[in-house]
C-alpha positions in Angstrom: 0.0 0.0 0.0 1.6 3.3 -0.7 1.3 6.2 1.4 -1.6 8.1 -0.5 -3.3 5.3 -0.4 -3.2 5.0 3.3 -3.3 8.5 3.9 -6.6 8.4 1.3 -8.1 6.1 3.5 -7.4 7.9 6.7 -9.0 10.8 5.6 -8.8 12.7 9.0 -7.3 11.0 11.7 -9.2 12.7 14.5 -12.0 13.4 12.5 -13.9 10.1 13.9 -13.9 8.2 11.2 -13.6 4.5 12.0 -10.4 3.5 11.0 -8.5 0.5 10.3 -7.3 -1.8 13.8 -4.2 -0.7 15.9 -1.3 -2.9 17.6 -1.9 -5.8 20.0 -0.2 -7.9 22.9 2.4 -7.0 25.2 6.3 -7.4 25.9 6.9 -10.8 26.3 8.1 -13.4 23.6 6.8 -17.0 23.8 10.1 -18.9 24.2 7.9 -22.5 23.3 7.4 -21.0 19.9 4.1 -21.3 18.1 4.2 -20.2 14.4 3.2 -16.9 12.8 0.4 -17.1 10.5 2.6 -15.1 7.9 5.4 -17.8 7.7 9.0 -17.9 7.5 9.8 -15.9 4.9 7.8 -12.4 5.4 9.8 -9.9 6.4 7.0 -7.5 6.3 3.6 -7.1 7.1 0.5 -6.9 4.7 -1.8 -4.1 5.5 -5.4 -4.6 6.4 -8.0 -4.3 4.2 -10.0 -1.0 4.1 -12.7 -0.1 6.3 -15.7 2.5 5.4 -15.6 5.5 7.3 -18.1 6.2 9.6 -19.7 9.5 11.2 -17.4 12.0 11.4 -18.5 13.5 15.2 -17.1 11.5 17.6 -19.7 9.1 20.2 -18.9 8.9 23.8 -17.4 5.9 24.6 -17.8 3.5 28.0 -19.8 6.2 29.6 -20.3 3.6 32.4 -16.7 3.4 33.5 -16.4 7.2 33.4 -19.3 7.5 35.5 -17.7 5.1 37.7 -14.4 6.6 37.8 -16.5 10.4 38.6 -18.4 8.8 41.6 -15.3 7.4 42.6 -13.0 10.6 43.0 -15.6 12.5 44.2 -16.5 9.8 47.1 -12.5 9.5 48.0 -12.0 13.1 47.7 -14.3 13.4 50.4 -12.9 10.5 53.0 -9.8 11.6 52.5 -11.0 15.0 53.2 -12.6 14.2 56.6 -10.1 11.5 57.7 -7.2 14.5 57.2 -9.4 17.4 58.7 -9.8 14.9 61.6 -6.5 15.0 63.0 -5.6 18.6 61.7 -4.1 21.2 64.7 -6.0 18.7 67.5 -7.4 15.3 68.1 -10.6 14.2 66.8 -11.7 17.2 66.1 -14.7 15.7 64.0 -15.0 12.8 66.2 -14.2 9.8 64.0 -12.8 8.0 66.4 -15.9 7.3 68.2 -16.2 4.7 65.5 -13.0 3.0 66.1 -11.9 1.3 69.7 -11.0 4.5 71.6 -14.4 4.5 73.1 -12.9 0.8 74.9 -10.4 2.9 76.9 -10.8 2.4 80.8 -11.8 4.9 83.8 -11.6 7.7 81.0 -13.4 9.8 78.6 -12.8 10.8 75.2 -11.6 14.2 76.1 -9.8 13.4 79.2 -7.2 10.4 77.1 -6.7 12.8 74.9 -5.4 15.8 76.9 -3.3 12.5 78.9 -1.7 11.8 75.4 -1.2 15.3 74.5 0.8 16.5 77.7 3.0 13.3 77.4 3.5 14.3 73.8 2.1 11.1 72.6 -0.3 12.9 70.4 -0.4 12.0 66.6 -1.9 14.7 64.2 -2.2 15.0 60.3 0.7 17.5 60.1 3.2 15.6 61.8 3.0 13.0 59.0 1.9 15.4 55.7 5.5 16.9 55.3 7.1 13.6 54.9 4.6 13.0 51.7 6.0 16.2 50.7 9.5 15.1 50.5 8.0 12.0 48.2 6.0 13.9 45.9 9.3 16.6 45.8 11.4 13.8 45.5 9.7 12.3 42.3 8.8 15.3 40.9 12.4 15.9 40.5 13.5 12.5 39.3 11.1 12.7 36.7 12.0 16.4 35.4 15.7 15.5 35.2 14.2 11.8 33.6 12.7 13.7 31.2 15.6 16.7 30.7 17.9 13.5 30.2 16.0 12.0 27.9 17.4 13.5 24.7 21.3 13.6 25.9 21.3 10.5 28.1 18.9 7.9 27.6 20.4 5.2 26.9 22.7 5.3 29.8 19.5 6.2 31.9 17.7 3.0 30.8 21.2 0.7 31.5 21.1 2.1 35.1 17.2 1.4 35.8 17.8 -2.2 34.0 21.3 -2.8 36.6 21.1 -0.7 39.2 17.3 -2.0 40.5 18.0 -5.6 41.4 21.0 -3.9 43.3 18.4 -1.7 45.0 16.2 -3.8 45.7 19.0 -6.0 47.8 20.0 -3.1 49.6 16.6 -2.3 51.0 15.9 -5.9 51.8 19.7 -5.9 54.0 18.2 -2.7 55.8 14.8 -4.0 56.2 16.4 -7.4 57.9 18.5 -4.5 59.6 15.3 -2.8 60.8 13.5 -5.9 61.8 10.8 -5.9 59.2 11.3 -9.4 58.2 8.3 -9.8 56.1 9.2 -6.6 53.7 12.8 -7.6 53.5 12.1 -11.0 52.3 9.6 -9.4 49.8 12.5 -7.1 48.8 14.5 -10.1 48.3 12.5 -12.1 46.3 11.9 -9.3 44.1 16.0 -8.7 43.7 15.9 -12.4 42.6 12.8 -12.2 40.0 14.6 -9.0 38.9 17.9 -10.6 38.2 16.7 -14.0 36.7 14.3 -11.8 34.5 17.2 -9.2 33.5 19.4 -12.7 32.6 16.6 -14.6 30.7 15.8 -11.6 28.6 19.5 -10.3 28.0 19.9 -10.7 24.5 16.7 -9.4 23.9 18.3 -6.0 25.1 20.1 -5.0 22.1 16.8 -4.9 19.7 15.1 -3.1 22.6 17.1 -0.3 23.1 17.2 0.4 19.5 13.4 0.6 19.7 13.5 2.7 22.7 16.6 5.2 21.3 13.9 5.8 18.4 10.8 6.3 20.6 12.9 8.8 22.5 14.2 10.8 19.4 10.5 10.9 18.1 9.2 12.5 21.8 12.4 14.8 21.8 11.3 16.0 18.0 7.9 16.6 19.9 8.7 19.3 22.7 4.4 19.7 23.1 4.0 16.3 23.9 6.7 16.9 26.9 4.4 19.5 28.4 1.8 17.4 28.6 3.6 15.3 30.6 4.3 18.5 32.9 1.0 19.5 33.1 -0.7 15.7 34.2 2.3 15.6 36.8 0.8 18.8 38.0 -2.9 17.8 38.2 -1.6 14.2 39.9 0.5 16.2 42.3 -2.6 18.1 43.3 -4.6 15.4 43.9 -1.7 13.4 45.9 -1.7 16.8 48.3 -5.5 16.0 48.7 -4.3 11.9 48.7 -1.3 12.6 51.3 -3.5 14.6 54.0 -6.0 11.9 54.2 -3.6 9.6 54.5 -1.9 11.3 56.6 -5.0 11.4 59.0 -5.1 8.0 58.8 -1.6 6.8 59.7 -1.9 9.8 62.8 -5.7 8.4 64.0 -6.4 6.0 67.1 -7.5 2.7 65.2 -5.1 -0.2 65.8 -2.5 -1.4 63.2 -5.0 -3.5 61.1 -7.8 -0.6 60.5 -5.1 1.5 59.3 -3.7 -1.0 57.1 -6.4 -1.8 55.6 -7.4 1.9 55.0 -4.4 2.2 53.6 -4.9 -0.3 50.8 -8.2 0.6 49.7 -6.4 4.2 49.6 -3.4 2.9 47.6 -5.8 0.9 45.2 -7.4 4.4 44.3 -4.4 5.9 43.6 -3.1 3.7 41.7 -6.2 3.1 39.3 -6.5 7.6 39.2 -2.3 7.4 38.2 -3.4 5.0 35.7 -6.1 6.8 34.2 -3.9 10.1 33.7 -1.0 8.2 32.9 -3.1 6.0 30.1 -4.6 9.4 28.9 -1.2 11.1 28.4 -0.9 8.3 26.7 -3.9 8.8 24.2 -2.5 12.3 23.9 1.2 11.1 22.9 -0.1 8.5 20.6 -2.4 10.3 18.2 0.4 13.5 17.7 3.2 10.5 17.1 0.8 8.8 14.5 0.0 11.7 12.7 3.4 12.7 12.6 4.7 9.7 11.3 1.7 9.6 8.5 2.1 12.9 7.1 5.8 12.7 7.7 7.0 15.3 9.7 5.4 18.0 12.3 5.4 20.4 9.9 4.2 19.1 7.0 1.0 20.8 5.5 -1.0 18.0 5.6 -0.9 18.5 9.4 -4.1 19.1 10.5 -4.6 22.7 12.4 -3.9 22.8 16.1 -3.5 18.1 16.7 -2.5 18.2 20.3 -5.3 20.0 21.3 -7.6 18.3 19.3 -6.1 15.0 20.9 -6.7 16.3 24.3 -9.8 17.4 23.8 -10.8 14.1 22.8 -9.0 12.2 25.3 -10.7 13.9 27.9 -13.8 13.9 26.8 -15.3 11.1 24.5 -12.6 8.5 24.5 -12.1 9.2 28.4 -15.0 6.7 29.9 -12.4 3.5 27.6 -9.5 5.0 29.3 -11.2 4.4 33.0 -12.1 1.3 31.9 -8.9 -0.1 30.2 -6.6 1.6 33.2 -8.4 -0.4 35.7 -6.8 -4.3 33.9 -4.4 -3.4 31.7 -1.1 -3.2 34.2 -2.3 -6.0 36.1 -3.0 -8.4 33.0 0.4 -7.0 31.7 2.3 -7.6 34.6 0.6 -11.4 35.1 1.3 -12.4 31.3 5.0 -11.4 32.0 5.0 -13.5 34.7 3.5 -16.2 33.3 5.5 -16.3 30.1 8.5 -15.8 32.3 7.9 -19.3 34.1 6.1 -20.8 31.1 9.3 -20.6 29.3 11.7 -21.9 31.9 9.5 -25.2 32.6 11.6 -28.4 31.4 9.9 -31.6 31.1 7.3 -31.4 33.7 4.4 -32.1 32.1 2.0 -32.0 34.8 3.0 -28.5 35.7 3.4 -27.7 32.7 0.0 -28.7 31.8 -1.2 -26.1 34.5 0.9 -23.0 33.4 -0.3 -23.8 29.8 -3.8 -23.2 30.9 -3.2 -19.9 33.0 -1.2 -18.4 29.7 -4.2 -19.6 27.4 -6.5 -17.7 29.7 -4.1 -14.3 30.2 -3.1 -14.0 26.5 -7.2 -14.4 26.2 -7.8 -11.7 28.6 -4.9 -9.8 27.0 -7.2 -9.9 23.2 -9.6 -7.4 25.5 -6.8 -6.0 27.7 -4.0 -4.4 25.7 -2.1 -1.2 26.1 -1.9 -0.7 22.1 -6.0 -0.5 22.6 -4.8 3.2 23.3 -3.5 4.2 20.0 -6.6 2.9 18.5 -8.7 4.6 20.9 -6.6 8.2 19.8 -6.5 7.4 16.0 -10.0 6.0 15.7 -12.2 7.0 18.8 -13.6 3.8 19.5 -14.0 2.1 22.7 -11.6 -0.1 24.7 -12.8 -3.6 24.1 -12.9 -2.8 20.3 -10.1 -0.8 20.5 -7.8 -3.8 21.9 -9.7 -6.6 19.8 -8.6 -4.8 16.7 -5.2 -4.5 18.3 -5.0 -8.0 18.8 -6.3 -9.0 15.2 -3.9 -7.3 13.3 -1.3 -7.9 14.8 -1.8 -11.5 14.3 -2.5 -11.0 10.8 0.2 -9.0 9.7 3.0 -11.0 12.1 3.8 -8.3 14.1 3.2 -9.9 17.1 6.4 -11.7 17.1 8.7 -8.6 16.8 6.4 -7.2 19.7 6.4 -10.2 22.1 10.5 -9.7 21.1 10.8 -6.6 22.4 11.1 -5.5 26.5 10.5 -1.9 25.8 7.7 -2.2 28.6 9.5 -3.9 31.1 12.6 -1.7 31.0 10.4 1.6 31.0 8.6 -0.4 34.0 11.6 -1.1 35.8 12.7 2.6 35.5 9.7 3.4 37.1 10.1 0.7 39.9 13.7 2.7 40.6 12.4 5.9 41.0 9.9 5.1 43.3 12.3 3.0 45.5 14.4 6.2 45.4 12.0 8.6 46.2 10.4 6.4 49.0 13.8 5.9 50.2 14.6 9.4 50.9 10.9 9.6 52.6 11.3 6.4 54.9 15.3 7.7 55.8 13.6 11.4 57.4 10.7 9.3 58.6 13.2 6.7 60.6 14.6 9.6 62.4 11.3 11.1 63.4 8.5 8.2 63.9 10.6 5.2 63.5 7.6 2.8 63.7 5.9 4.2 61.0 8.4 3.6 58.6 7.0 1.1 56.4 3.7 2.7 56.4 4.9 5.7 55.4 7.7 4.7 53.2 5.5 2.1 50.8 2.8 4.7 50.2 5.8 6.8 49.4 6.7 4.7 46.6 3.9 4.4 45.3 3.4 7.6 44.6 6.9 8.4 43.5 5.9 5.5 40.8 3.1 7.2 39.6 4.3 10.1 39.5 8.1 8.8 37.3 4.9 6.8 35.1 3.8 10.1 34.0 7.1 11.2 32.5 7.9 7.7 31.1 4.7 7.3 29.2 5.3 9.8 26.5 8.5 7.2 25.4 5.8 4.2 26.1 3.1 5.8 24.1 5.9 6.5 21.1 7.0 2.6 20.8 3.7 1.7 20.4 2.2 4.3 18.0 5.8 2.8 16.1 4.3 -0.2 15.9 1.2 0.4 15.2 2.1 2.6 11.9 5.2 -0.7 11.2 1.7 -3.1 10.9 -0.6 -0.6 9.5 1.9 0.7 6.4 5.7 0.0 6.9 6.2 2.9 4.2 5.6 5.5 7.0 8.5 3.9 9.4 10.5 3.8 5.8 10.0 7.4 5.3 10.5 8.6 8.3 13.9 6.7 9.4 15.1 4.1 6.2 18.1 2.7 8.9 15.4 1.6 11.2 12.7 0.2 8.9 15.2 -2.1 7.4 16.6 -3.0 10.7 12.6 -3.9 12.0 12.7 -5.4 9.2 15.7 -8.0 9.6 14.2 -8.4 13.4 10.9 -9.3 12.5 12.5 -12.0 9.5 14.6 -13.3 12.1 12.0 -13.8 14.7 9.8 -15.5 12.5 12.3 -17.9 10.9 12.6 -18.9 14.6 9.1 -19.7 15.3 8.6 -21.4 12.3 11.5 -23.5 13.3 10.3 -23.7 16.9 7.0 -25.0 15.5 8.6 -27.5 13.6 10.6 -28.9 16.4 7.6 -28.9 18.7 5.6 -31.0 15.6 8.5 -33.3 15.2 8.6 -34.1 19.1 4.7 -34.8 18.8 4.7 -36.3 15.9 7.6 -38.9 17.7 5.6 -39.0 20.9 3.0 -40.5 19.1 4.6 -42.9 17.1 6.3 -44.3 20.4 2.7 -44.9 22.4 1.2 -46.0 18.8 0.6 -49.9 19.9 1.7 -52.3 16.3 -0.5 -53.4 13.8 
């Protein structure tokens, strides 16, 4: 397909017209092979057929989920609210804490155990743990400016540091945690350093391909300075809400329940977090994607095909129309992602155990089936097209599969390094909260300090995305017309191209093998005639 041809039948890429299917699956290639519907020999992929356009105003899209996701902030915001205001310059001042087991105190009343705690300076108020969420959010604000200032000078050093240097962090924290007496977090800390360092072995000559992939996503974003303060503006909205997240929290860890109650606030909290992170991260991502696609069709930012003013037409449709599928998508795609590396991880590392291996064949049957509905390529379709998310990441799936892509893709661990940088700075930032915090409430360090990282990994997701949201829309245009990754770097299209030959050729053969073994299985049990 040449390019007027494509561009012919994209007519206006944020337009709404329903256009042809985006990019599929995830990081992770199959090491038991299975062979590629496009054989051995393709080295590129064949474009999709056509698809009518359809009304040109965009529809609202998962209006359910966005409803959802509405109800939700608003009945946080206001928990977290009362839970900070509760603890704020004095003690109960709203009188939560009738509902938790401070009524059970003996021979005194609410007022009186209070004014006891206060003169013996046992007191714990919201203020005395907000400041050490400041130092987080400060923390990771930072990493992720000089993350993103670095990007263009130093980012393949960067991402060879986040690869090495977090299994090394990760020790570390487990020794001080054994240090510290936290047993349980300093054998989760070391079992992570391990998974980190078997991963980070199994996957190292996968590394090459994928830093190629990744120098190219980062000179498209650095060609893009707009899409760079979108990332600088979502950081600012999620910092505002984490001042909002922080004080409630903060009320929390300073209130009279016992250890349990607060823990278990504290998840619930966490979980919210995490899914509102997601949704801004996942719509910076939208935003990224459709500017990158339409570069990469019309060829250049300038070009004067370039529709008038596509950022902020991208934004305007992210947050509006095509935000209720990114609720929805935000809330299984990371988890599904992160299961399906795991899975493939162990999958591929089974020997001849055939009972387990039986067991781990049905879980990765049912994630890569969840991941057909779960994808994060779902978003570039959702940008380019406007359509919802289950569509969005069916299409993704489909053509994918069809064109072969799916085996360059399930090559490359652009998503698992970009994770793993985001694991870092998190560590880092929750580091230097739980250090200040060790000095001042030293039994509070592990609830402080894990909430920490948390939101120093949302907040290091917001600046890595634009580099996530550029491999994929790379991939996406590589399955949809290879002529636009041709045009717009030669070098690189015929080096995809070589990678994708080359991956194929080995599924074919791994296919073949596995046919073979079968194939003498059954020749061996086959009783004589």
């Amino acid at each position: 397909m040449s390019l007027s041809d494509h561009q012919h039948r994209r007519p206006a890429v944020f337009s709404g017209a329903d256009l042809s299917s985006s990019a599929s699956i995830d990081d992770e290639e199959d090491e038991n092979g299975g062979s590629s519907s496009n054989g051995s020999d393709a080295s590129l992929p064949s474009a999709p057929a056509p698809r009518p356009a359809a009304e040109q105003a965009r529809r609202w899209r998962d209006v359910f989920w966005l409803g959802v996701f509405v109800l939700h902030l608003l009945a946080f915001g206001v928990g977290l609210t009362l839970l900070g205001i509760n603890r704020f310059s004095r003690a109960d001042r709203l009188n939560i804490d009738r509902f938790t087991n401070i009524t059970g105190r003996v021979n005194s009343s609410q007022a009186a155990f209070f004014e006891q705690q206060r003169q013996s300076g046992l007191v714990e108020l919201t203020e005395t743990y907000w400041p050490f969420y400041g130092v987080a959010g400060g923390a990771a604000v930072l990493l992720a400016w000089a993350w993103l200032s670095l990007l263009g000078s130093r980012a393949s050093q960067m991402m060879k540091v986040s690869i090495h240097g977090l299994t090394t962090y990760l020790a570390v924290i487990s020794v001080l945690c054994f240090w510290t007496e936290h047993f349980f977090w300093g054998v989760a800390f070391a079992v992570g350093a391990a998974l980190q360092f078997l991963y980070v072995m199994s996957v190292l000559d996968r590394f090459p391909f994928t830093m190629l992939v990744l120098q190219k996503a980062v000179k498209m974003v650095w060609d893009l300075p707009e899409v760079m303060h979108v990332a600088y503006a979502f950081m600012i909205i999620m910092l505002c809400w984490m001042a909002l997240w922080s004080f409630g929290v903060s009320g929390v860890i300073a209130s009279s329940m016992d250890d349990g109650g607060r823990w278990w606030l504290l998840v619930v909290f966490s979980i919210s977090l995490f899914w509102t992170g997601a949704v801004f991260c996942n719509t910076v991502h939208v935003i990224v994607s459709g500017m990158v696609f339409l570069v990469l069709m019309h060829g250049s930012r300038s070009a004067a095909s370039m529709p008038a003013k596509p950022l902020l037409k991208s934004l305007r449709y992210a947050v509006t129309t095509s935000f209720g599928s990114i609720c929805y998508g935000s809330l299984f795609t990371a988890a599904i992602r992160t299961l399906r590396w795991e899975i493939r991880g162990i999958r591929s590392k089974i020997g001849s155990n055939e009972c387990l291996l039986c067991c781990v064949d049905f879980l990765f049957h049912l994630v890569e089936t969840l991941v057909r509905f779960f994808n994060k390529y779902a978003y570039v379709e959702i940008a380019v097209s406007g359509k919802g998310f289950n569509p969005s990441a069916r299409d993704a799936w489909e053509l994918f599969q069809s064109t072969g892509i799916e085996a360059l893709v399930a090559y490359d661990c652009s998503g698992a390094v970009l994770l793993m940088v985001i694991v870092l700075g998190g560590l880092i930032s929750g580091t230097f909260t739980g250090v200040w915090t060790w000095f001042k409430r030293s039994d509070k360090v592990i609830m402080v300090g894990s909430t920490a990282i948390l939101m120093g990994m949302i907040l290091l997701g917001l600046a890595v995305v634009v580099v996530e949201s550029a491999v994929t829309s790379i991939y996406v245009c590589y399955a949809e017309d290879p002529s636009l990754i041709q045009r717009w770097d030669a070098e690189f299209f015929d080096q995809m191209s070589e990678a994708l030959h080359q991956r194929l050729q080995y599924r074919s053969a791994r296919a073949r093998e596995v046919m073979n073994h079968s194939l003498d299985q059954l020749s061996d049990t086959s009783p004589p005639i």
